[in-house]
Every structure is written in structure tokens, then in C-alpha cells.
N, C-alpha and C positions, 0 to 999 in steps of 0.2 A: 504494500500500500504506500505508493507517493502520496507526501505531505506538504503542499504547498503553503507558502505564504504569500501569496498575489493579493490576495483578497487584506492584508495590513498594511502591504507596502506596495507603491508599483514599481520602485527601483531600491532591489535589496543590493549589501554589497559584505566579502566575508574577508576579514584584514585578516595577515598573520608576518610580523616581522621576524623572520628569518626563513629559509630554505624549507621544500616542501617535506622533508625528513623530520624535522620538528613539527611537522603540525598534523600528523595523522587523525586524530583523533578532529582537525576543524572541516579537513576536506571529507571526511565522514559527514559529519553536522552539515555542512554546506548542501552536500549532493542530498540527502536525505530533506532536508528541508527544500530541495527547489530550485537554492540558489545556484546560481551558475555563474555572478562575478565573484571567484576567489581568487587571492592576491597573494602572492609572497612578494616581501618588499624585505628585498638583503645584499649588501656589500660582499664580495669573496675576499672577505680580509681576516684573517687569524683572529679569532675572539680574545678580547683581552683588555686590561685598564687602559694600555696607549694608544689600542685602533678604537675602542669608544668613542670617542666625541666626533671622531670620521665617520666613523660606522652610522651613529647615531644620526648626526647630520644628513648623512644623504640620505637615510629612511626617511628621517622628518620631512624632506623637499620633495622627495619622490612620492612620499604618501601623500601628502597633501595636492601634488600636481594631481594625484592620479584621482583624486575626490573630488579636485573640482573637474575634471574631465568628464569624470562618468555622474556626478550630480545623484548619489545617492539618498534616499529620502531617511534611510535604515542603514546602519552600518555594525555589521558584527564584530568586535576585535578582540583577540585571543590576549592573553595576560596570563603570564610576562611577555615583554616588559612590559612596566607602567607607563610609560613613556612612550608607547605608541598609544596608548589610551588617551593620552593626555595630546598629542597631537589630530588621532578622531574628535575628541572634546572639541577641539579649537574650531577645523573645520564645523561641528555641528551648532557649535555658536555663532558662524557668521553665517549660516544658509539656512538656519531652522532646522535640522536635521538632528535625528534619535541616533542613540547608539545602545549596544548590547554587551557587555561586558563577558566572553568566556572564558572564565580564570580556571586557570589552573591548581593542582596543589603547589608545586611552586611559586606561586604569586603569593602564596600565604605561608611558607615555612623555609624560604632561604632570606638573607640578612639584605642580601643585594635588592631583593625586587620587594622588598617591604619597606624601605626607605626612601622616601621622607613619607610616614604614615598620615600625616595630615593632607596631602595630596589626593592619595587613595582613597581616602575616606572622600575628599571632594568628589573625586572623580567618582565613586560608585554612588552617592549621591542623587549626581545629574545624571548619570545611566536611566535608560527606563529600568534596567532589573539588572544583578550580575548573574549567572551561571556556575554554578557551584558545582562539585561532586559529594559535598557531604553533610550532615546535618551541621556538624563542629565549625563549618565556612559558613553554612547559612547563618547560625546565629553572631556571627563576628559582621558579617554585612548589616544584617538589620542592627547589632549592637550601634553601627556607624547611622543609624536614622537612613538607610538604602535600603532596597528589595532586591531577594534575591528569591533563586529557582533551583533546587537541586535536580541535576540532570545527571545521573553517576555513568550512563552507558548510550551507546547508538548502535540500534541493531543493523545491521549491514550485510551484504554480500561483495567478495572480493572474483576480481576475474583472476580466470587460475587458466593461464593456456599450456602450462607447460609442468613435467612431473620433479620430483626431487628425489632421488636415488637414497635408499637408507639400510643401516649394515645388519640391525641388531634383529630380535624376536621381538624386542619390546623397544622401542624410539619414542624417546623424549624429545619437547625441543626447551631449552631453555633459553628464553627472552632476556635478555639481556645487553648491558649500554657499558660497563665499564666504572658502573657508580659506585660512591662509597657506602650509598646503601641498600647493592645487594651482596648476600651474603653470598658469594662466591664460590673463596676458601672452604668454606663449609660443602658448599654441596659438592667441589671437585673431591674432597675426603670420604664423601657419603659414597660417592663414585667410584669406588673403589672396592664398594662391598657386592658389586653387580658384573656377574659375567656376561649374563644374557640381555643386558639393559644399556644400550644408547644413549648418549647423552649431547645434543648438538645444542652448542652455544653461539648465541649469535653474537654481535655486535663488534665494534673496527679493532683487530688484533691492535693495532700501534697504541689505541689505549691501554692495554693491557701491560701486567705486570710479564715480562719473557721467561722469570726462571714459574710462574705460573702454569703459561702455556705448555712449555716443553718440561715438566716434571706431570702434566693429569695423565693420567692413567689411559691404556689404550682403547676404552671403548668412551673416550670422548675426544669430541670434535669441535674445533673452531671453525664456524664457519667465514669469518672474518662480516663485513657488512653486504651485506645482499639488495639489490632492487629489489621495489615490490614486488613482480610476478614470481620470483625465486624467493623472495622471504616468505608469500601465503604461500607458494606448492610446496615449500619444508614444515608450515605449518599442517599444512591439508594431509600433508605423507606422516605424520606423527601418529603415536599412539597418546598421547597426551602433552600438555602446554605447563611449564613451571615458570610461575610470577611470584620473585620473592623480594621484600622489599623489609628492611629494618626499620624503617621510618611510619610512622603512625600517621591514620588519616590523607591515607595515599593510595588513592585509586592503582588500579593495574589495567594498563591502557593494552598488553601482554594478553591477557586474561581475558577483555572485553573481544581480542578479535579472534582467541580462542572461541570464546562462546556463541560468538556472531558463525563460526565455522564447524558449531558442534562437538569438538573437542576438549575432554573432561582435563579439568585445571588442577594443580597443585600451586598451592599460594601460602603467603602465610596467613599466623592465626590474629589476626585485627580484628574487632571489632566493622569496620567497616566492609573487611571484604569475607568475612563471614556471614555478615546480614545478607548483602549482595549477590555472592557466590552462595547459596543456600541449596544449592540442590547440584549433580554433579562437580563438586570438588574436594580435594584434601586439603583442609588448612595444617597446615604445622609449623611446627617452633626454628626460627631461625639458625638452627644449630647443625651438625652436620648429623647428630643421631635422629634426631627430627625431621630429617628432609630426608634420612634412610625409609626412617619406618613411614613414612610419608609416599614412597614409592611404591616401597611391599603391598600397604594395603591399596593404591591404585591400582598394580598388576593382581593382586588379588581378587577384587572386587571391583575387577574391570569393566564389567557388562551390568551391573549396576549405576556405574557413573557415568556410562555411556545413557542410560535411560535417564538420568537423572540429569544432564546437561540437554537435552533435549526438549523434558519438562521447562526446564529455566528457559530455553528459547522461548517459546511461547509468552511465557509469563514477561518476557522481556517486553518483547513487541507491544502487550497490552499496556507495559507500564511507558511506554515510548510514544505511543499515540496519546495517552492520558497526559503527558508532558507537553505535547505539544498544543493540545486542546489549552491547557494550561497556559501555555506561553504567547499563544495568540489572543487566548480574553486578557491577560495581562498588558499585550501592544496595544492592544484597542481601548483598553481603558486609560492610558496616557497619554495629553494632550501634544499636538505637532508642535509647540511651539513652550517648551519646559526645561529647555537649555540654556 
């Protein structure tokens, strides 16, 4: 079921500062909702404190040329950074124009893109609403006297034209970037207690630690970074999806395209992605015994969590249409002109 929004805006438009690899999760929400202007606005210049105010700069000039060009009525911008929010802001104050705020959980738990707080709090303010993934963001938005909308998932289908070749009985893949919080070490040690068990890690070898790589054990694999059509068909070729993440209140965007794909998850045990993941998945403890017996019992009760991810599709879609009925009486009930 397409979900348009014609009927709240005649000219939507969906921001995202930085490269189309960071914004998986908008170009979902985009196409699902309709829209068809989505933007990457980014510099090829090394991230860092000294190409900032470069980097920044040309976003700022480029976003804004590209706003008043296309005369957007609706403008969607993903957060972080703040500071492309703050340059949507601008534009929408001098043309009448809404904006929508998609934050992330990093826009609310690293130091960099929560500073200067008094900003953000402006800026969600004058948003019609922000986009949240969890109850703990929604009340920190309204705490700032702004609306917000928890959206935790987008159900989706990916094109898959091509297969992913895989060694094991049992193929994992685990999602992963290189961050400090996922537990890694841990699960390469866990790995170690499986002969028959696959273990394909994704994300750019050069972030990786090298005595990591070349000391895991022979039945796992780097697959270094992948395009999309080779990152879903190693998804699709999997026996299950592992999203682990030490940090609380952190959706698993891993996990959502597992389950948009039918593929039963091993995550960990949060609170938020325990409510969420409620039906095919194994949550456990971030440790490496935990992410063991986290395995066993998937290969165990394998055809169980295959029915039980399935169920959760469903239940997704209904809560995804529900979201969107949501988010259009919300556009409609704020006036064109409250910037």
C-alpha cells in the first residue's frame, strides 16, 4: 500500500546532509511516503574539525540554492546535523514554508550534534512535529514545549537482482559500521565456539582494528562495504540478521531491514528493541557468552523465529499506516504560515 502525501502538500521535498550511505533509513521514508524530491547535499572532503566550516558552508549555499529552486511548501530534514535544520529553518522563514524534523538517535546522544541545546530546542519548536524513534526522545521534544511523533520503523521492500554466495549450514550476517558501540570483540570470541555457523561482517575493513581482522577465526568473514544490491542479497542469503549495539535507546536500522526482509534478528536486550522486536528475535547480553547462547537458541528454534518474524511483518505495516494517518492529521492541523 502507497502512502501519499499530495493531499498536505503539493511540493514535498526530503533533505539529508551527507552521502546516500548515511541516510538509508530517509530514502526509505521518502519513497514510502511518495516523495520523490530526495537530496543528498555533501562535500567529498574527509570529515573532521578542519574540513567543517568548508564542508558546512557549501551544504549551507547548496541547500538553500536548491530550496529556493524547487520552492518546496514541506520540507523533510534528517538530524544530525543540526545545522542543516537550522538552514531548512531559514529558508522556511522567508517563503512560509513547514519543515519536519527526522532525528535520529544520534541527534540526541553524541556531544557534537546536541550542542548548543538552546538552538535545538528553537529549532524543534518551529518544526510542525520532530520524528523520533522512541518514547525517551519523544518526551525530551515535548519536554522543549515541540511535538513530536514516534516512528521506530518503515516497512519496505528492497530490489534484490542479484544472489550472495555463502559457506556455512547456518549464515549469519552481522550488520555492522566499525563503532565503539558495537560489541564486536565479543561476538568474534563467541565465534569461535561454532563450526557449522557463518559469521559475515559487514562494514569498510580500513575502519577496523587489523590484528582484529586477521586473528577471527575461520568461519568468519569481512565482507568489507558493499552497494546496496550486494548488501540486501547477503542479507536475503542469510539465515538470520545480528544488530548489537551497547548504547541504550538506539534503534537498529540493521534489524528494521532484517525484518522488512523477513529475516529472524539477534539484537540486544534494551528495552526499546525488545518492545519493538517482540516476536521473531533473540535479544541478549552484550557479552560474548550472551551473543553465544544467543545463537544456539536461534539455530535451535529456528522455525519458530522464522514464524514469529513474519507475524511482526504484519503487525508492522498496520502500525506504519496508523503512523502515517497520524502524521498527516498532525500536517493539517498546522497553520502554513507558523515559522
Amino acid at each position: 500500500m502507497e502512502i501519499l502525501l499530495s493531499e498536505v502538500s503539493d511540493k514535498n521535498l526530503f533533505l539529508v546532509w551527507g552521502t546516500p550511505s548515511i541516510g538509508p533509513r530517509s530514502q526509505v521514508f521518502a519513497r514510502e511516503l511518495g516523495i520523490k524530491e530526495l537530496h543528498f547535499v555533501y562535500l567529498k572532503l574527509k570529515r573532521g574539525s578542519l574540513t567543517a566550516p568548508l564542508r558546512y558552508g557549501y551544504q549551507a549555499f547548496q541547500t538553500l540554492r536548491l530550496l529556493f529552486q524547487k520552492r518546496p511548501k514541506l520540507v523533510f530534514v534528517q538530524s544530525p546535523p543540526g545545522f542543516a535544520v537550522l538552514i531548512v529553518y531559514i529558508y522556511c522563514a522567508l517563503t512560509k514554508s513547514r519543515y519536519i524534523v527526522d532525528a535520529h538517535s544520534m541527534a540526541f546522544q553524541y556531544p557534537l550534534w546536541t550542542r548548543p541545546q538552546w538552538l535545538y530546542r528553537f529549532l524543534a519548536r518551529k518544526a510542525v512535529l520532530t520524528i523520533v524513534t522512541n518514547e525517551h526522545f519523544e518526551q525530551k521534544i515535548k519536554a522543549w514545549g515541540a511535538k513530536a511523533l514516534i516512528l521506530r520503523d518503515i516497512p519496505t521492500t528492497f530490489l534484490q537482482e542479484k544472489s550472495y554466495p555463502l559457506n556455512g549450514s547456518f549464515n549469519v550476517v552481522v550488520v555492522n559500521t566499525f563503532s565503539p558501540d558495537e560489541p564486536l570483540r565479543e561476538l568474534l570470541e563467541a565465534a569461535t565456539e561454532f563450526d557449522d555457523v557463518h559469521f559475515y561482517i559487514t562494514g569498510k575493513k580500513s575502519n577496523a582494528d587489523l590484528r582484529m581482522v586477521t586473528q577471527a577465526s575461520s568461519n568468519v568473514h569481512f565482507t568489507d562495504y558493499l552497494p546496496d544490491d550486494s548488501y540486501y542479497a547477503l542479507l536475503s542469503a542469510s539465515d538470520a540478521v545480528v544488530c548489537l549495539t551497547t548504547r541504550d535507546h538506539t534503534m537498529q536500522r540493521g534489524a528494521c531491514e532484517a525484518l522488512s526482509l523477513g529475516k529472524p534478528i539477534i539484537t540486544s536486550d534494551w528495552p526499546l528493541l525488545r518492545e519493538y522486536f517482540r516476536m521473531g528475535a533473540v535479544h541478549v547480553q552484550n557479552t560474548s557468552e550472551g551473543i553465544r547462547q544467543g545463537v544456539e537458541e536461534m539455530k535451535r528454534n529456528y522455525g519458530l523465529y522464522q514464524v514469529g518474524i513474519r507475524g511482526l511483518q504484519i503487525l508492522q505495516r498496520q502500525e506504519w499506516e496508523s503512523k502515517v494517518e497520524e502524521l498527516t492529521r498532525l500536517i493539517n492541523q498546522v497553520p502554513v504560515h507558523t515559522v
